[in-house]
C-alpha positions in Angstrom: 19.7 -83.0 -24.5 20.3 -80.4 -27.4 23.1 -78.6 -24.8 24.4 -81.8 -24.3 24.8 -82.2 -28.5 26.5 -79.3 -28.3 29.6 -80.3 -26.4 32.5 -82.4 -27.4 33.4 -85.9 -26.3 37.3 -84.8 -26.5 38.2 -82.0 -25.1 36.7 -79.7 -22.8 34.4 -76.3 -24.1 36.2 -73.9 -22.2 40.6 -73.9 -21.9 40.7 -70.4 -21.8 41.6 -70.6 -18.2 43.2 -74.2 -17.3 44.1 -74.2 -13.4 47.5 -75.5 -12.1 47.4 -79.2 -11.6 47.3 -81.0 -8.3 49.8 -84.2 -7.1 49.4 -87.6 -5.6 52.0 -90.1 -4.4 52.7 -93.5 -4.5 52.7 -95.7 -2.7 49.1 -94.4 -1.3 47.6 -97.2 1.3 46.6 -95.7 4.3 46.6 -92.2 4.2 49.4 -90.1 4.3 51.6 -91.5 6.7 54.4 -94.1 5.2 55.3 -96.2 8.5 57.2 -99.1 8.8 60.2 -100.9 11.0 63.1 -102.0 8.6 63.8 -105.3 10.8 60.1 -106.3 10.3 59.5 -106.8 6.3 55.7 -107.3 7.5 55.5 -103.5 7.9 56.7 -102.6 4.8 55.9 -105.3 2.0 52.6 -104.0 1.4 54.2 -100.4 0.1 56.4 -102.6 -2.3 53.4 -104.7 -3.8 51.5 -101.7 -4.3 54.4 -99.7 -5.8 55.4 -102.7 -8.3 51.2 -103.2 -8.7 51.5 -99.3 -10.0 54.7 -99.6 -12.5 53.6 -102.5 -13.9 52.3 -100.0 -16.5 55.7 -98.8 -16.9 57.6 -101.8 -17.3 60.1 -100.9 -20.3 58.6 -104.0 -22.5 55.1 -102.4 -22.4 56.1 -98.9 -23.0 58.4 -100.1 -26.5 54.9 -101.8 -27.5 52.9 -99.5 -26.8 54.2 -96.1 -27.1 57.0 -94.2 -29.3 59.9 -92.9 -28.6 60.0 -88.9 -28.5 62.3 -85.8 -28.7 62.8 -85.0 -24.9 63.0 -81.1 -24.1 59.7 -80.2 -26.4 55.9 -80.6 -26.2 54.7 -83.0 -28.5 52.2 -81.5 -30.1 49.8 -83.5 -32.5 47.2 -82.1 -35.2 44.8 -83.7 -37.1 41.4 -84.2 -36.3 40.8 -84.3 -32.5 38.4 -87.9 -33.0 41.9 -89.2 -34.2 43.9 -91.4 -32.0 46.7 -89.2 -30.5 50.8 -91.0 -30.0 51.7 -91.0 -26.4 55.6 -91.1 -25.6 57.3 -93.8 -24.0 57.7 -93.3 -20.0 60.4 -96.8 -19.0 60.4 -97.1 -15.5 64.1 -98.0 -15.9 64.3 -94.2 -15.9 63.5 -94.2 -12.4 67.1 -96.0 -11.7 67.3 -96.6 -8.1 63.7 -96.5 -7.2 62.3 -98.5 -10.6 62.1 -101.5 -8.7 64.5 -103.7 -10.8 67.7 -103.6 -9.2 66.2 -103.4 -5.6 63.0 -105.1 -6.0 61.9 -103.2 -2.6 62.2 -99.6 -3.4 64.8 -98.8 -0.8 62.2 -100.4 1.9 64.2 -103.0 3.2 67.2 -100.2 3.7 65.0 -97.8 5.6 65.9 -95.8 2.0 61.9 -95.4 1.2 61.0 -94.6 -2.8 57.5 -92.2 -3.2 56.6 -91.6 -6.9 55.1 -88.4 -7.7 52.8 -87.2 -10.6 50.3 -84.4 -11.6 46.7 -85.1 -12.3 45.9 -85.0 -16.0 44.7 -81.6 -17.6 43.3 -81.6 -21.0 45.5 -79.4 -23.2 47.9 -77.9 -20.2 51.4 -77.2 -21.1 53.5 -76.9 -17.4 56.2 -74.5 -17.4 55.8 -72.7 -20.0 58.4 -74.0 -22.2 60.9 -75.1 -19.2 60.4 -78.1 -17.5 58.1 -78.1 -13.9 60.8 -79.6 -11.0 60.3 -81.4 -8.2 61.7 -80.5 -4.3 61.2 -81.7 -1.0 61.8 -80.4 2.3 60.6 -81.0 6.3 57.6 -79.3 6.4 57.4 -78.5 9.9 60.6 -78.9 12.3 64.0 -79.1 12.4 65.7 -79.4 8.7 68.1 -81.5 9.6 65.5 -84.3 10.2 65.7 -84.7 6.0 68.9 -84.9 5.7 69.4 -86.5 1.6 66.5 -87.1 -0.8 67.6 -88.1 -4.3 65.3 -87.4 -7.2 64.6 -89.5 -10.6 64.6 -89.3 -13.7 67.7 -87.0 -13.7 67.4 -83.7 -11.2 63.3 -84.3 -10.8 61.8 -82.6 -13.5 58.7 -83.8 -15.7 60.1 -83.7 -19.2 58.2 -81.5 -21.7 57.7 -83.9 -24.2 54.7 -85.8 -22.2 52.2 -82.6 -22.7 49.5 -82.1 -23.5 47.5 -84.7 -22.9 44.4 -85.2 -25.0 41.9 -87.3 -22.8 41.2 -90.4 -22.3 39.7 -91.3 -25.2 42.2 -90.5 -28.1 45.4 -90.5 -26.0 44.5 -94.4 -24.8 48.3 -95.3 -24.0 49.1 -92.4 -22.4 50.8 -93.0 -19.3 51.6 -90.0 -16.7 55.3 -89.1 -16.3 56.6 -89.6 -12.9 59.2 -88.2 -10.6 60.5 -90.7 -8.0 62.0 -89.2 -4.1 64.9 -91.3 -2.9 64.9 -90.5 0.8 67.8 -92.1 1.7 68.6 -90.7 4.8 65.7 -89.4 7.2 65.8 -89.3 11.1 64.8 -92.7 12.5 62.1 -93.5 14.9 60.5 -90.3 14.4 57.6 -88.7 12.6 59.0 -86.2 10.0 56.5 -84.4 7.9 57.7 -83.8 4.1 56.3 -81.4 1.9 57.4 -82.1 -2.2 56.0 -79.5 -4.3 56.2 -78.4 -8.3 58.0 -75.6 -9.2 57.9 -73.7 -12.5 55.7 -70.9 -14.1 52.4 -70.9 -14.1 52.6 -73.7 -10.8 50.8 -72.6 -7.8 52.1 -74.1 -4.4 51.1 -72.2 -1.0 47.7 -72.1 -1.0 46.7 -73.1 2.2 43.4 -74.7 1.9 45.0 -77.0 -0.9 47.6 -79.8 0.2 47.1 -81.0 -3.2 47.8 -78.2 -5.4 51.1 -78.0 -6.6 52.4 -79.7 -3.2 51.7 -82.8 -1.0 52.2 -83.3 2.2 53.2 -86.3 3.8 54.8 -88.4 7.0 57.6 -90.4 7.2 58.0 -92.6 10.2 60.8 -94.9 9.6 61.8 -97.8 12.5 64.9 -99.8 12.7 
């Protein structure tokens, strides 16, 4: 009990050595594997409700309530007493364009054009990239190449702007909502089971360990039916 007086409620004892953050997609249902048939909506409706379920945090009215706007290209660094309630910038998902869900209110489903949203787990206090923002790319992870043939990334070349670390924990950074980086794969082979691999790049970002799909890389299948 004494030890436990001893530690503090907002960030963690020990940041000396913060280790690279992990990933996670979204939509995440059933494992891995993203399946469907374009021609039956039956197969793919469920990705949509649980992609639309997951911005709904990120719907640009909820963001201008809640959060401010901030200078993009620079952490956003806050002092003051670490009880105090920290400012979290705005993330719109507007700025995820073709796959935000408002123009095509099925993510590129109903084309066989699928959207996957990326983001890092949280780390108290981690700055990626050491001043230059961490970027996102994909590729077949196994197989031919040519099976991935156009992936378009959002917000702007795929990059997690600086301006949305660090994070402060959960309980003074209460709006803070992860930035994202959406995939566009707008044209992958058809009727076939293409394993992607998206992974972070930038310093400090670790990517090829083996035993790790989820450090600094995911792995994933596409298997997209007509």
């Amino acid at each position: 009990y004494v030890m436990l007086l001893t530690l503090s409620p907002y960030t963690p004892t020990y940041r000396d050595r913060v280790s690279p953050p992990g990933v996670m997609i979204r939509p995440y249902l059933n494992g891995f594997t993203i399946a469907f048939n374009v021609s039956q909506p039956s197969t793919w409706q469920p990705y949509v409700d649980s992609m639309h379920q997951f911005l709904a945090a990120y719907d640009d009215k909820v963001q201008e309530e809640k959060n401010i706007e901030c200078i993009s290209g620079q952490y956003f660094i806050q002092g003051g007493n670490e009880s105090e309630e920290k400012k979290a910038c705005q993330f719109k998902r507007s700025l995820l364009q073709n796959c935000s869900g408002i123009e095509d209110p099925t993510f590129g489903y109903s084309k066989g054009q699928p959207c996957i949203l990326l983001k890092m787990n949280r780390i108290i206090g981690y700055r990626p990239g050491a001043g230059v923002p961490v970027s996102v790319d994909c590729k077949v992870q196994k197989g031919n190449d040519s099976d991935l043939r156009s992936v378009d990334f959002y917000p702007g070349n795929g990059t997690f702007d600086l301006m949305y670390y660090p994070y402060y924990g959960k309980i003074t950074h209460v709006n803070y909502t992860s930035p994202l980086v959406a995939m566009h794969f707008t044209d992958v082979k058809r009727n076939y089971l293409v394993p992607i691999q998206c992974s972070l790049n930038g310093k400090g970002i670790i990517n090829d360990v083996n035993s790790d799909r989820f450090l600094g890389r995911i792995i994933f299948t596409l298997n997209i039916g007509k």
